[in-house]
N, C-alpha and C positions, 0 to 999 in steps of 0.2 A: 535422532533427537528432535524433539518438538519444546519450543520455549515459546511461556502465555507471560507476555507483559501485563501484570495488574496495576492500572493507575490508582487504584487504593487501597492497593496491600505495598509491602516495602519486598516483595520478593518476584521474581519467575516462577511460573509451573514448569514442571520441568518433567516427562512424558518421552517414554521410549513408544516408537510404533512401530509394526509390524508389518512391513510390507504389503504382503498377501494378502494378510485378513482388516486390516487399516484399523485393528486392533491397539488401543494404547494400556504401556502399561506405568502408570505413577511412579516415580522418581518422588524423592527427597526434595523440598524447594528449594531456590535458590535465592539466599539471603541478600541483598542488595542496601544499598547505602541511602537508600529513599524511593521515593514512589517511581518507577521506570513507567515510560510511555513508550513513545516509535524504535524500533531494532531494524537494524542494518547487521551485514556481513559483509564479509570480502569474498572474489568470487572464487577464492580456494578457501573458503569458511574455516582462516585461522583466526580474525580477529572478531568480534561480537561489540557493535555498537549501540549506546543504548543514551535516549535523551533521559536523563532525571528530572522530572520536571518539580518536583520538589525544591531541590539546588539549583534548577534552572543550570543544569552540566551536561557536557557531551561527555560518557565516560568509556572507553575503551578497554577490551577485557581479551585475554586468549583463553583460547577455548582446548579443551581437554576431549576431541571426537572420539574415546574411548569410552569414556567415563559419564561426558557432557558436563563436567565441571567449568565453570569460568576463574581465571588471577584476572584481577583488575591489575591495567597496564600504568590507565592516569586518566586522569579529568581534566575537561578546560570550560571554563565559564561560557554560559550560551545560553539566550534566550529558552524559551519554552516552546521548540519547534514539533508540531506536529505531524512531519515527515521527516527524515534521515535518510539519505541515498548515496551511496559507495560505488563513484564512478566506474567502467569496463576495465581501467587501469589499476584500482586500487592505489590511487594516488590520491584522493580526494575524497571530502565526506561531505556533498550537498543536503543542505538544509533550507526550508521554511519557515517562515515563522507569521503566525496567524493575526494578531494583535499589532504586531509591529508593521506586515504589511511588506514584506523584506524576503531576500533568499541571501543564505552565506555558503562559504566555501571553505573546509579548513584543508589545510596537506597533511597527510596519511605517510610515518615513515616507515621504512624497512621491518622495524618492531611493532607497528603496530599501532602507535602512540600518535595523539593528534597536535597539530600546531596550537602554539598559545593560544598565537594571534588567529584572527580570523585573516586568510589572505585576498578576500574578498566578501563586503559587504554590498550590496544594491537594494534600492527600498525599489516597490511595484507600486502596491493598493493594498487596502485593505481585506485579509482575509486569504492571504498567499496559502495554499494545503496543503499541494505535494509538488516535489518534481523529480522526473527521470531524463535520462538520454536515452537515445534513439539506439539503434542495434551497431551504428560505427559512430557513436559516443562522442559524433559532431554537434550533434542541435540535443537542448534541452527545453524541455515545458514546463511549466506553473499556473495551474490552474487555481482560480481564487471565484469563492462562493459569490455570494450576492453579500453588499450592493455590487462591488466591481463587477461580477459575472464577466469574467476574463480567463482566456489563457495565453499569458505570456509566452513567447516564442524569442529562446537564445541560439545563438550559435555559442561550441564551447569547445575549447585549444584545451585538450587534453595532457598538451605539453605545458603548460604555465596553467591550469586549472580553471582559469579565466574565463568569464561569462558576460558577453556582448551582446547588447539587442540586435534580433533582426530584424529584416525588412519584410512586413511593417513587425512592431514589437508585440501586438500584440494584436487577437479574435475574440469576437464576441457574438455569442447566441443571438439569434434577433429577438427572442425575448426571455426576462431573467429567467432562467435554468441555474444556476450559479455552477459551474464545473468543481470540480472536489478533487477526484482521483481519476485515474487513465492506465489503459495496458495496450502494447502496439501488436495488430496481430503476429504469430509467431512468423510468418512467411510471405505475406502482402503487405502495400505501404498502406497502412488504413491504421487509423489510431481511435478508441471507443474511451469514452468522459463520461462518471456517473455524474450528474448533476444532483446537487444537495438538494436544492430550494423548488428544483419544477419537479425532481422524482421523474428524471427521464434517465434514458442514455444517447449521447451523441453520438454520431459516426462520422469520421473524418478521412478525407481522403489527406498523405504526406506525400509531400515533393521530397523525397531524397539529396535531392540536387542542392535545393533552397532552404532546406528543414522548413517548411511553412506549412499550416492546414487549411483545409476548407471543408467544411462541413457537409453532407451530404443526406443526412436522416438526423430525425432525432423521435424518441418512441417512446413513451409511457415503462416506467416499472410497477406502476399500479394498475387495476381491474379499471373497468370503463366505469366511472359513473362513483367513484371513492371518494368521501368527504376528504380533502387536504388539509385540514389541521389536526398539527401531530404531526406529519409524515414527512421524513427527509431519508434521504439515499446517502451510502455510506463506499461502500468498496468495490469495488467491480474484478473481474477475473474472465482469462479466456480460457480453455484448454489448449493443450500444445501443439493438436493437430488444427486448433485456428478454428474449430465447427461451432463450439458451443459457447457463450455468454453468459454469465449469470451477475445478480449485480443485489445488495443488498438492500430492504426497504425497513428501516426504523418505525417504531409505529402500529405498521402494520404487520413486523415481526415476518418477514418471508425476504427468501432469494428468488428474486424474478430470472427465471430462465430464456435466451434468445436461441435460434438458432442463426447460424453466420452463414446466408447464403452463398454464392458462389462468386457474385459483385459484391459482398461489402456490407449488403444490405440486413437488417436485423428481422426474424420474423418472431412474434412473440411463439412463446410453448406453453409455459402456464409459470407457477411458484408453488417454494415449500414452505411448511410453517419451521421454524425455528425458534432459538431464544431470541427471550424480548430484548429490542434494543441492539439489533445485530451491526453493530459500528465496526467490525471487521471479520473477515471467514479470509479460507485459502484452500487452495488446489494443491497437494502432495506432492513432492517430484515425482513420485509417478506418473499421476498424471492421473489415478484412479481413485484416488477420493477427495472430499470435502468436508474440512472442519469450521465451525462457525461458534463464535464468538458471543453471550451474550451480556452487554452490558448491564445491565439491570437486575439481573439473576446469577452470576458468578459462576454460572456454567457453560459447558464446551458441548455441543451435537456433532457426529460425525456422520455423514454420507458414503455410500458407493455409487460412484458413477455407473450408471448401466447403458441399457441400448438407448440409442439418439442422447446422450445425453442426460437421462431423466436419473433424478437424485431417489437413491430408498432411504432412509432414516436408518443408521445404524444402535448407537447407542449414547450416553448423554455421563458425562463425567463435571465435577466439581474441581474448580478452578479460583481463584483469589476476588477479590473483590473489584468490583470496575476493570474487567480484561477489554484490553485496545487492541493487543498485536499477537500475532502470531507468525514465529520466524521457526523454519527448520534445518538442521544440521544434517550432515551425511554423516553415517556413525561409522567408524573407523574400526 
């Protein structure tokens, strides 16, 4: 199952695909209670979380992996976060929020169902945009655009849900890049940050030990010599074997491709053209295609990954109006 959050339609696209041929085939939408933005899952993808940003609600749903139908389980009152993240334990549901400047925490129970209360609030800076944990689900990051051009660095007690600054709490570019979104590679301690506002990507070396980063590259997602107004970076993805990069460029409407050397290091490869306003794409559990999002135009383009890396253009489906997200199920 594939589900396209439209932040200006009030449903999910709702899309079966086909392993093999990374063919999709349209499903029935999925009606929703107001305009959905960021989806999370649990990592046995039985529950489906979804911010409403409309109600400004975190709403909680079980999912039907036969069918891909979703029952809404309940909703709890929450800013308008634009990320969502479902700790390794599925005990928790980290969230950002962009405007407030803030990351929350709710507890995740048995059913499903999220805590009222939030059981941790912490304000950062302004512009807070995502955050994940690390592969042993001790340290968490948050990365926040310009002005702050920060990424916060927690430690985090998977036992009590709890989110502690580290030492020190927080990195900064030495010049504004504003970081946005991050993926740690799949088998090295190195972590890669699309930056919104410079239209780069960073590379960072992780202390395991300390969760802390430090920075070690930072590379262009544009052509040399590209007027920058207009253009900001949106999502980033690595493949599974850790080789290939690719990171989305607004604007100028392309996925910038890297390849991931053998230190860390990023070499560029080239880009694809896509839909305009590509504010989110994603890598299939397979691990052999690429779907991509565009904002502006309410349609979906799908890739095949081929040799080193390089994307062919499959085929181009219609999707809801203003699509952010795209989350996949395992179909049962």
């Amino acid at each position: 199952h594939m589900y396209v959050s439209n932040s200006g339609s009030t449903f999910l696209s709702h899309f079966l695909m086909d392993e093999e041929s990374g063919a999709l085939t349209a499903q029935p939408n999925i009606d929703m209670d107001g305009a959905p933005g960021a989806l999370a899952t649990d990592s046995k993808q039985r529950w489906l979380f979804a911010c409403m940003r409309s109600q400004q609600e975190f709403v909680s749903y079980a999912i039907d992996r036969t069918s891909g139908g979703l029952e809404r389980i309940g909703g709890v009152a929450a800013g308008s976060a634009p990320y969502i993240y479902c700790d390794d334990t599925d005990s928790y549901l980290l969230a950002t929020y962009y405007g407030d400047g803030a990351v929350s925490v709710h507890g995740i129970d048995s059913e499903g169902a999220l805590s009222a209360e939030k059981l941790q609030w912490i304000e950062t800076d302004g512009h807070a945009h995502s955050i994940q944990t690390d592969r042993t689900n001790r340290f968490a990051f948050v990365p926040h655009t310009n002005p702050a051009n920060a990424i916060y660095q927690f430690r985090f007690d998977a036992a009590t849900g709890q989110l502690t600054a580290n030492d020190p709490p927080l990195i900064q570019p030495e010049t504004p890049e504003g970081p946005r979104h991050f993926v740690f590679h799949p088998s090295k301690d190195l972590l890669y940050s699309v930056n919104e506002n410079g239209c780069t990507v960073s590379a960072h070396n992780f202390d395991p030990e300390k969760g802390t980063l430090a920075s070690f590259q930072v590379i262009s997602t544009l052509p040399t010599g590209t007027d920058m107004e207009g253009m900001s970076t949106a999502e980033i993805r690595i493949t599974q074997d850790g080789k290939q990069l690719y990171a989305s460029n607004r604007g100028h409407n392309t996925l910038a491709h890297f390849l991931v050397t053998d230190n860390g290091t990023l070499e560029e490869v080239g880009r694809y053209e896509t839909e305009a306003v590509p504010r989110f794409f994603d890598i299939d559990p397979t691990g052999r295609f690429v779907y991509s999002v565009g904002q502006n135009t309410g349609r979906l383009v799908s890739y095949r990954i081929g040799d080193e890396g390089m994307l062919a253009k499959m085929d181009t489906y219609d999707v809801g109006e203003t699509p952010l997200w795209i989350q996949f199920v395992k179909k049962a």
